[in-house]
C-alpha positions in Angstrom: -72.1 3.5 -14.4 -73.1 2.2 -17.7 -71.8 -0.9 -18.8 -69.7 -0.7 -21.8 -69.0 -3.7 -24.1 -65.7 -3.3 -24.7 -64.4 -3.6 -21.6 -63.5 -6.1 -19.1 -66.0 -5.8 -16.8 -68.6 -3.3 -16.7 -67.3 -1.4 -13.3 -64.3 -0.8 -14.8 -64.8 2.8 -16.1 -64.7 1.8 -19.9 -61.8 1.9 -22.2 -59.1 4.2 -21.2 -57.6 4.9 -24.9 -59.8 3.1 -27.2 -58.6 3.2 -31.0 -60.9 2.4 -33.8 -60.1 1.6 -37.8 -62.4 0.7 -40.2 -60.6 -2.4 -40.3 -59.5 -2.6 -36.1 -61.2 -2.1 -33.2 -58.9 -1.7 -30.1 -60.6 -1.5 -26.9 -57.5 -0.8 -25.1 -56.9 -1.0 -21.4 -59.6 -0.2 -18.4 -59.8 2.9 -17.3 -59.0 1.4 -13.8 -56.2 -0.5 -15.1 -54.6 2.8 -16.2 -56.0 4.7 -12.9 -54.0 1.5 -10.7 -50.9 2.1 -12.6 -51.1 6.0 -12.3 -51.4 4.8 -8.4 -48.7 2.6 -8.3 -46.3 5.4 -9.4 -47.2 7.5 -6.3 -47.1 3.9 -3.5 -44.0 2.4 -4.9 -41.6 2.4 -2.3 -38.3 0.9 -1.4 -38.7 -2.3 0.5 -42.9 -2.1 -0.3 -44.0 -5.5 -1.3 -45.3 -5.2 -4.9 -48.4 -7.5 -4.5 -49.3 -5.0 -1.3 -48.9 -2.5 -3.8 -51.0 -3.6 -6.6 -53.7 -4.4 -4.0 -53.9 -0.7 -2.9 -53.4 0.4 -6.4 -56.3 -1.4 -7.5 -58.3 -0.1 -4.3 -57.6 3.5 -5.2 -58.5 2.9 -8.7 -62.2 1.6 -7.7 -62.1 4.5 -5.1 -61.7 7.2 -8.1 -64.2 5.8 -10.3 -66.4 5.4 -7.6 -65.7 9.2 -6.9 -66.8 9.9 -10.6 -70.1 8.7 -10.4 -71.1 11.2 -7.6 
C-alpha cells in the first residue's frame, strides 16, 4: 500500500472523504476508521461490551484493507 501523507498512519487505507479548498485542506477520516465504524453497525449487540466491539471492528477493518491489496 502506498503511504499517503495525509493520513494517520500509512496502513490505514488513505483518507476516506478527503475535501480540498484552495484555502482548506481536509484530510478527513481513515479509510479504516470509517471501514471499523461500518463494522460496528453489523457486531453491536445487546449486552456486547463496546471495547470488545471496537477491537473486532478495528480487526475487520485491517482485514478488508488487507483484502484490497490482493
Amino acid at each position: 500500500m502506498a503511504e499517503n501523507k495525509t493520513a494517520k498512519t500509512p496502513a490505514d487505507g488513505g483518507a476516506a472523504f478527503p475535501v480540498a479548498h484552495s484555502y482548506l485542506i481536509q484530510p478527513g477520516m481513515s479509510l479504516r476508521d470509517y471501514f471499523a465504524g461500518q463494522a460496528m453497525k453489523a457486531l453491536a449487540r445487546p449486552g456486547n461490551y463496546f471495547d470488545a466491539t471496537a477491537r473486532q471492528a478495528y480487526m475487520t477493518a485491517d482485514a478488508m484493507l488487507k483484502a484490497r491489496d490482493r
